[in-house]
C-alpha positions in Angstrom: 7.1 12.4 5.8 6.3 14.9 3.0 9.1 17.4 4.2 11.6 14.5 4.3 10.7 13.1 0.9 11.0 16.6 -0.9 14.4 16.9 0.4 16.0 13.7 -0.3 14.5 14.6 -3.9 16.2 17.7 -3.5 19.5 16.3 -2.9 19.3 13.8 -5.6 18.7 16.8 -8.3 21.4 18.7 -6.9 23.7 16.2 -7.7 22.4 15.0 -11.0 23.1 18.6 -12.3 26.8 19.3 -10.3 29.5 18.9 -12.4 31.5 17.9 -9.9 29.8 14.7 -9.7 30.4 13.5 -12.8 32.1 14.0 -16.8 30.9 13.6 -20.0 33.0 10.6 -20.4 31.4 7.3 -21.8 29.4 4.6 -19.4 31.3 4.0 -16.2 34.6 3.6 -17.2 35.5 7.0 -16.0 32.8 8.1 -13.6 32.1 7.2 -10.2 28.6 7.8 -9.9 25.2 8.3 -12.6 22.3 8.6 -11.6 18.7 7.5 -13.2 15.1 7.9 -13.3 12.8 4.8 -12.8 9.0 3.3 -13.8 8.2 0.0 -12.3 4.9 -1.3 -12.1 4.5 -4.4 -10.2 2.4 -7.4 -8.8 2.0 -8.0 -5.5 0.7 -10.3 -2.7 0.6 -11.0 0.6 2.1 -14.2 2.5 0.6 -15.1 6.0 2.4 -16.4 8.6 -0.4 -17.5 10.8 -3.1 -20.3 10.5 -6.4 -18.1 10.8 -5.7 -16.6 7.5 -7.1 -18.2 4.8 -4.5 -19.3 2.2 -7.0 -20.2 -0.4 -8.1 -16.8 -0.1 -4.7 -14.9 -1.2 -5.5 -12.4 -3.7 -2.8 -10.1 -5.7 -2.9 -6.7 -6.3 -0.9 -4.4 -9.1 0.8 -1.8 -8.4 3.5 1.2 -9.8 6.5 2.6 -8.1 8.8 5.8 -9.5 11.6 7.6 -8.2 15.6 7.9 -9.0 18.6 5.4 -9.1 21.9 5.6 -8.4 24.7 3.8 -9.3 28.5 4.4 -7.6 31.8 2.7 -8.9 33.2 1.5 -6.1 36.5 0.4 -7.3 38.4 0.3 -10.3 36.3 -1.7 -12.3 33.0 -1.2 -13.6 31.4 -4.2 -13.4 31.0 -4.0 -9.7 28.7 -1.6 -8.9 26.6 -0.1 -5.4 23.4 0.3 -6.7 20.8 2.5 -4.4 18.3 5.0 -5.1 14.6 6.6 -3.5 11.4 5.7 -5.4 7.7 5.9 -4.1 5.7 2.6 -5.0 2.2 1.8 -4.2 1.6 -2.0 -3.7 -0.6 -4.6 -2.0 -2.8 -8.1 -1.6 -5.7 -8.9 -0.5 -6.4 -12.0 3.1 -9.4 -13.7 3.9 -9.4 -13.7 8.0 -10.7 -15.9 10.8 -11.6 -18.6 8.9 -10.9 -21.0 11.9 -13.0 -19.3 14.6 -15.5 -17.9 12.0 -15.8 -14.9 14.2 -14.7 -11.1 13.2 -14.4 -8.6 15.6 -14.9 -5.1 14.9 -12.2 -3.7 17.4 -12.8 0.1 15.9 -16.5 0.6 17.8 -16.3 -0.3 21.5 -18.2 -2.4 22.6 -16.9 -4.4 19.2 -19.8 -6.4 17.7 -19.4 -9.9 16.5 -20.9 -12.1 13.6 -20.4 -15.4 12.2 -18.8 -15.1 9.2 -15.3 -13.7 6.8 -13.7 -10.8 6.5 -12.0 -10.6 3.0 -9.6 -7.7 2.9 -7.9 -5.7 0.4 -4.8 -4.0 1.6 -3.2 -0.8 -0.4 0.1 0.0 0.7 2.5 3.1 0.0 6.2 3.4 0.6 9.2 5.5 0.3 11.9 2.7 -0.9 15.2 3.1 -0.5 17.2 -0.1 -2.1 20.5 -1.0 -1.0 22.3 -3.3 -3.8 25.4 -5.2 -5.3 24.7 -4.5 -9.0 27.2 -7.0 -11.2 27.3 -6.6 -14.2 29.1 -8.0 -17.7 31.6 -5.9 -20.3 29.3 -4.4 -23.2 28.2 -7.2 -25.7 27.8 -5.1 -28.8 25.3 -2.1 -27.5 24.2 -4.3 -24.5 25.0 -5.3 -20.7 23.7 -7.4 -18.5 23.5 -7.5 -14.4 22.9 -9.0 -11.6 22.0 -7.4 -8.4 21.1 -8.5 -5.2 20.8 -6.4 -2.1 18.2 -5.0 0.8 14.7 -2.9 0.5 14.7 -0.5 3.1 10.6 0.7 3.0 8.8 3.4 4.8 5.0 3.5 5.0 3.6 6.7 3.6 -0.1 5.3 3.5 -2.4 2.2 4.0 -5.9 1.8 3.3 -7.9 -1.2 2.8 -11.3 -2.9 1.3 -13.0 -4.8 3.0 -16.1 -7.7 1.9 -17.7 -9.4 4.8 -19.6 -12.8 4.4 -21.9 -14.1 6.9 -24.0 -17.5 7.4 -27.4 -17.1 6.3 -29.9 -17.3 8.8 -27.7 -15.4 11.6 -27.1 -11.9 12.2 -26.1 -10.0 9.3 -22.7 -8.7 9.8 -21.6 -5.2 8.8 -21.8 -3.5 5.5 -18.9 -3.6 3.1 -16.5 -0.8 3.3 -14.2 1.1 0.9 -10.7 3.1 1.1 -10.4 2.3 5.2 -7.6 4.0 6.7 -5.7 1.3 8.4 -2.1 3.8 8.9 -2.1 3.0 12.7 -2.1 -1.1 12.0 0.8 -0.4 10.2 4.5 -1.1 10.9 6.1 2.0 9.9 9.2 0.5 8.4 9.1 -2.3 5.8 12.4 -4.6 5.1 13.4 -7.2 2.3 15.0 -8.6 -0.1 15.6 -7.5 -3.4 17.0 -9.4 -6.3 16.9 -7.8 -9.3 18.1 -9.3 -13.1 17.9 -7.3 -16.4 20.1 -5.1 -18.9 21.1 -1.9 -20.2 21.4 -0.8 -23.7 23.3 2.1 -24.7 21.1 4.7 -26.9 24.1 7.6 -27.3 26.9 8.9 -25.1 26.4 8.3 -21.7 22.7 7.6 -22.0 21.1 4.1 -21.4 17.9 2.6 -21.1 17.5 0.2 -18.8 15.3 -2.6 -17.9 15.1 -5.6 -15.5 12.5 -8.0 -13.7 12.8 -8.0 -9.9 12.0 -10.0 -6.8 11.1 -7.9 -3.7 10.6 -10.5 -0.4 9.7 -8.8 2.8 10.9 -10.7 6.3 9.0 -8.5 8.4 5.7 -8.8 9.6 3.9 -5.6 8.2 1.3 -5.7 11.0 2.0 -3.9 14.3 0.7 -5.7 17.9 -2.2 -3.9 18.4 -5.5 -4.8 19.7 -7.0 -3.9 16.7 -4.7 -6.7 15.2 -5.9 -9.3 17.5 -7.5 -11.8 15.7 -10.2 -13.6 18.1 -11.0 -17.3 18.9 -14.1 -18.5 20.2 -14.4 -20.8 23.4 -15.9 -23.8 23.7 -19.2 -22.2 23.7 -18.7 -20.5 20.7 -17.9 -16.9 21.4 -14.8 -15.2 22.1 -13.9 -14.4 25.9 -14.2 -10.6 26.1 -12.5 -8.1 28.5 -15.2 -6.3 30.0 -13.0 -3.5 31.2 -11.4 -2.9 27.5 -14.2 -4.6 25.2 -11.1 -6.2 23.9 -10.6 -10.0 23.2 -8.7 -11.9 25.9 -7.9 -15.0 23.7 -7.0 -14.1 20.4 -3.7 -14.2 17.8 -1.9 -11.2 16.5 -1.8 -10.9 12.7 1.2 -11.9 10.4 1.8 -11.8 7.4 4.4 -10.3 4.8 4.2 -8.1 1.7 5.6 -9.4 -1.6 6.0 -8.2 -5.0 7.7 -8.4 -8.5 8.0 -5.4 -10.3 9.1 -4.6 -14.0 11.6 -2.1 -13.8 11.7 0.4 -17.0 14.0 3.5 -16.6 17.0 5.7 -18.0 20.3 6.5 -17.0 22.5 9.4 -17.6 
């Protein structure tokens, strides 16, 4: 992932600096492409798509993202732009899990060991972003313009790591210890997708330099969790312990998780 991230970088620098690419002419008016660079913290949380997540337990997280835009005139005019880029951003939430069977399954150790009680996890997420947008955008209103733009986030997951705070019922078993900077890669989907709508302005600062700012709304539709055992959430039977495979030490009933990654991020940058 490293390799392929230093040379879409690569390519990106190469044509900042070609003169081929584009003149010293003012704005877009007579340019096809500029290009960018980007800061963008953000806020994010985590929406769950399944009952045995608590939803009284959603946490947010902040975050910070970097990287280069791009922005190619497409036709004749200027106001309508494609808008895309690469940045790495680093963003999260925390969950409070099986809340309805008030069971937690440790699926790492086999066999698993069980306790009555919460799991309440902090999730850190890392992704190469590559946006996809329709940026419109008005005629200069004395040194400023203002856009619109509204397209797809196209993520891939670099890293994942979590923090995790377990709570148990006094008098029982005490459950595990809590736990710090988890590596949860392999729980992971690997590819991240949303949408992105994005409102803000440029103002012009000399030439064909602007600085540029907007406030956006990144929504994922897909579920960030891959089906894996470890991602089985368990539910206890009637006697009030979950049925266990004896060959596997997995659970037999149980739910996969769900949820989706959100965030909105203040985007502060500078084009050329």
């Amino acid at each position: 992932m490293g390799i392929i991230l230093r040379i879409t970088l690569s390519l990106f620098l190469s044509l900042l600096f070609s003169q081929n690419v584009f003149s010293q002419e003012s704005d877009m008016d007579d340019r096809k492409v500029r290009f960018g660079l980007l800061a963008s913290p953000n806020l994010g949380w985590m929406t769950p798509n399944i009952s045995d997540f608590d939803k009284s337990g959603l946490q947010s997280r902040l975050g910070f993202g970097y990287g280069l835009m791009l922005d190619y005139k497409f036709s004749n005019s200027p106001n309508y732009l494609l808008s895309t880029g690469i940045n790495l951003a680093t963003n999260g939430g925390g969950l409070i899990e099986a809340i309805d069977s008030n069971y937690v399954g440790l699926n790492d150790t086999l066999p698993p060991t069980y306790f009555t009680g919460t799991l309440n996890r902090t999730y850190r997420f890392q992704y190469v972003n590559i946006p996809i947008l329709l940026k419109m955008r008005t005629n200069e209103i004395g040194y400023m313009t203002y856009f619109g733009a509204i397209g797809f986030d196209l993520g891939i997951r670099t890293r994942a790591f979590a923090n995790d705070a377990f709570d148990w019922e006094p008098g029982v078993i005490p459950g595990p210890s809590d736990e710090k900077d988890v590596n949860i890669q392999d729980r992971i989907n690997l590819f991240r997708l949303g949408i992105n709508l994005t409102l803000g302005g440029e103002f012009n600062l000399s030439g064909n330099t602007n600085a540029y700012f907007g406030i956006g709304w990144h929504n994922t539709f897909t579920n960030i969790f891959r089906k894996t055992a470890a991602n089985k959430i368990l539910i206890a039977d009637s006697d009030g312990n979950p049925t266990i495979n004896e060959a596997t030490k997995r659970a037999i009933v149980g739910e996969y998780k769900s949820a989706v990654s959100n965030y909105i991020s203040i985007d502060l940058g500078i084009y050329f």
